[in-house]
C-alpha positions in Angstrom: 119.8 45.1 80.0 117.9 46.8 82.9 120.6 48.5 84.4 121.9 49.8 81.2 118.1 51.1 80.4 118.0 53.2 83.7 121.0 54.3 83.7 120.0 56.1 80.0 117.5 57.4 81.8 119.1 58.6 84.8 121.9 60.3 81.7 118.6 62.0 79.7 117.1 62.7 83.0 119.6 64.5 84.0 120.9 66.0 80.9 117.2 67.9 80.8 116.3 68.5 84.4 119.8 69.8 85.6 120.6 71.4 82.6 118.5 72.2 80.0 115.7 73.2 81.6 117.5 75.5 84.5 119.2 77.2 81.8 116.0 77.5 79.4 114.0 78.9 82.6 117.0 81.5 84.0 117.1 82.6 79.9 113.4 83.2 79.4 113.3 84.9 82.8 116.3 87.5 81.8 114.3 87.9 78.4 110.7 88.6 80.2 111.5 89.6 83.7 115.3 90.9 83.2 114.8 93.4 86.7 113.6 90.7 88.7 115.9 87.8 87.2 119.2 89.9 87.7 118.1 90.2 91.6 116.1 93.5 91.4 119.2 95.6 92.0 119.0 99.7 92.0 121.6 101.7 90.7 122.6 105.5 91.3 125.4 107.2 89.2 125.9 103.6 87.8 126.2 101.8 90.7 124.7 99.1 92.4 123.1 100.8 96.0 121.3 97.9 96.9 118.1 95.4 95.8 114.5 96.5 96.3 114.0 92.8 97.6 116.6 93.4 100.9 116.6 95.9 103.2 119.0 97.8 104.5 120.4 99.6 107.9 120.0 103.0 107.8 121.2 105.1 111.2 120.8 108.9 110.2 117.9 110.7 111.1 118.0 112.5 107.6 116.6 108.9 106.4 113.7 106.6 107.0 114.4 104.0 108.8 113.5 100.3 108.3 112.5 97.1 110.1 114.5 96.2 113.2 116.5 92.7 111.9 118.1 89.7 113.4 119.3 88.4 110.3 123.2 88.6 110.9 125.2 90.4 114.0 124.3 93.7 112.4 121.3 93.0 111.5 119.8 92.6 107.2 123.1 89.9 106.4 121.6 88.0 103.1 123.5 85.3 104.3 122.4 85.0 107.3 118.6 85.4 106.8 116.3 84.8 109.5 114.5 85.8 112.9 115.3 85.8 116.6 113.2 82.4 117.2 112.0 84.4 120.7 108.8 83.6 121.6 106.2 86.8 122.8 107.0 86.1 125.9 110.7 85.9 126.0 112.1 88.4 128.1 115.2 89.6 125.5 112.7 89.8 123.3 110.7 92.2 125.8 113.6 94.0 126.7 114.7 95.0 122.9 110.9 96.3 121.9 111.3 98.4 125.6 114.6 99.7 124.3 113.5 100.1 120.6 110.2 101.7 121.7 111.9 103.8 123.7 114.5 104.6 121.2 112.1 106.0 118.5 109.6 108.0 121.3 113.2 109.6 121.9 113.4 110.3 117.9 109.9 111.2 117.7 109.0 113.1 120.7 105.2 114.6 119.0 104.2 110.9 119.3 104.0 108.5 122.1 104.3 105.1 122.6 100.8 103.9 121.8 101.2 105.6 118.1 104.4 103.5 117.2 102.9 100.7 114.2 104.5 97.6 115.8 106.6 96.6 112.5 108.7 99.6 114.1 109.9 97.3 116.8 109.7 93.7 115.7 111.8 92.5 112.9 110.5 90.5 110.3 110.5 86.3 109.9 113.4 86.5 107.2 115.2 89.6 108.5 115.5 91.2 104.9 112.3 93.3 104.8 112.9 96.4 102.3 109.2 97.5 103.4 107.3 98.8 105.9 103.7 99.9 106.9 102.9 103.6 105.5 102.0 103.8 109.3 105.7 103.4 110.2 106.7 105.7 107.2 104.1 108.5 108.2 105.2 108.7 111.6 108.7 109.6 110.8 108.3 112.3 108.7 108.3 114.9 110.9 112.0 113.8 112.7 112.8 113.5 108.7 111.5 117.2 107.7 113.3 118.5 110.3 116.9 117.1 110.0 116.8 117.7 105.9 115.2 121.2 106.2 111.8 120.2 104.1 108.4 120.7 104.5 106.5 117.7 106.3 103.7 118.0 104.0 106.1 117.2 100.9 107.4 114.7 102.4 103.6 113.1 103.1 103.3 113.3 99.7 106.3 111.3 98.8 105.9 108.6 101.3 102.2 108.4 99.2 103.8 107.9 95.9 105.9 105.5 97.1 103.2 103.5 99.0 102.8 99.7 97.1 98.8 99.0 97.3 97.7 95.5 98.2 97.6 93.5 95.4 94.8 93.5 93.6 93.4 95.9 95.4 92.2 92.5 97.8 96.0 90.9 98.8 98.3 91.3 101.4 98.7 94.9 103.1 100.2 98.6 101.8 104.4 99.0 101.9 106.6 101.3 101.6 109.6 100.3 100.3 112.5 102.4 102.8 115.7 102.2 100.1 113.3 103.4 97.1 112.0 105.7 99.8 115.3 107.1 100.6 116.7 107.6 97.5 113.9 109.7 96.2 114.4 112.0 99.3 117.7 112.3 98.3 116.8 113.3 95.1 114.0 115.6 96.3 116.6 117.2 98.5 119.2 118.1 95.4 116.3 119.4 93.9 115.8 121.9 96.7 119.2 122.5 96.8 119.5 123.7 93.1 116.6 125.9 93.6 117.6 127.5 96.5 121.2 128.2 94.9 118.9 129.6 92.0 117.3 131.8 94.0 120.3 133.3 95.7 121.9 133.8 92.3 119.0 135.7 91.3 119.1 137.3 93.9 122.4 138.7 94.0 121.9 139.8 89.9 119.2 141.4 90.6 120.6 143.4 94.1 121.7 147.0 93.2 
């Protein structure tokens, strides 16, 4: 009688913990959070560039550039989330913020290497960071301006509007989130780009 009892339970148990309940939960969260639940993914021309919640590689200098990450062999693998495990006094771990340090003072040759926020040369416990400091954001903008032709005050501007505030005003500390970043640079330089071809169409109209 006992074993047939628990082994009711264990069926009902199951029934609602395994199944009803993960699917009641994953339905409310598509119905109230539908962004977040479908994995906070951002689309351009309808398709999927990549999820605010994982960051990405970026290697040109007409982009911001994100986090250093040992998640994977090339660095921000999902699947293969997590850090270097080196302690502060490792020497690899040394020698890569030398060679990243020197690698953005090279990039950025206004600043030195005092100025550079130390999120530019560390990588983060998970690997996946999409943010960084508005520090680290700020201090590329004027290797950014010059490779895409824009004015380094515009591009202040943006790096402000895309600045997340702590939460609350109280929590955790300011990001800048690099893919959202990049995208609307992108789209700030197409703007440019149609205006300037304006121009020069009016231009030629108006030229005897």
């Amino acid at each position: 009688m006992t074993f047939w009892t628990a082994l009711r339970m264990t069926l009902v148990l199951t029934v609602l913990t395994g199944i009803v309940y993960p699917l009641a939960m994953a339905g409310l969260a598509n119905l109230l959070f539908p962004f977040q639940a479908q994995g906070s993914l951002i689309s351009r021309g309808g398709r999927v560039v990549g999820s605010a919640l994982i960051g990405q590689n970026f290697s040109s200098p007409r982009y911001f550039h994100g986090r250093p990450s040992a998640a994977g062999d090339k660095g921000y693998d999902a699947s293969d989330s997590g850090g270097s495990n080196l302690g502060p006094t490792n020497r690899v771990l040394i020698a890569s913020v030398g060679r990243r340090l020197k690698k953005i003072v090279e990039r950025n040759p206004a600043i030195t290497a005092a100025q550079v926020p130390v999120d530019m040369v560390t990588a983060s416990g998970s690997g996946l960071d999409p943010e960084i400091s508005p520090a680290a954001a700020d201090l590329q903008v004027p290797a950014v301006a010059k490779a895409r032709g824009l004015g380094e005050d515009q591009l202040r501007e943006l790096v402000r509007s895309h600045t997340r505030p702590r939460w609350g005003g109280v929590l955790g500390e300011p990001g800048v989130n690099v893919l959202e970043l990049n995208l609307a640079l992108d789209d700030l330089s197409g703007q440019r780009r149609v205006s300037l071809s304006g121009q020069r169409l009016v231009s030629m109209r108006s030229a005897p």
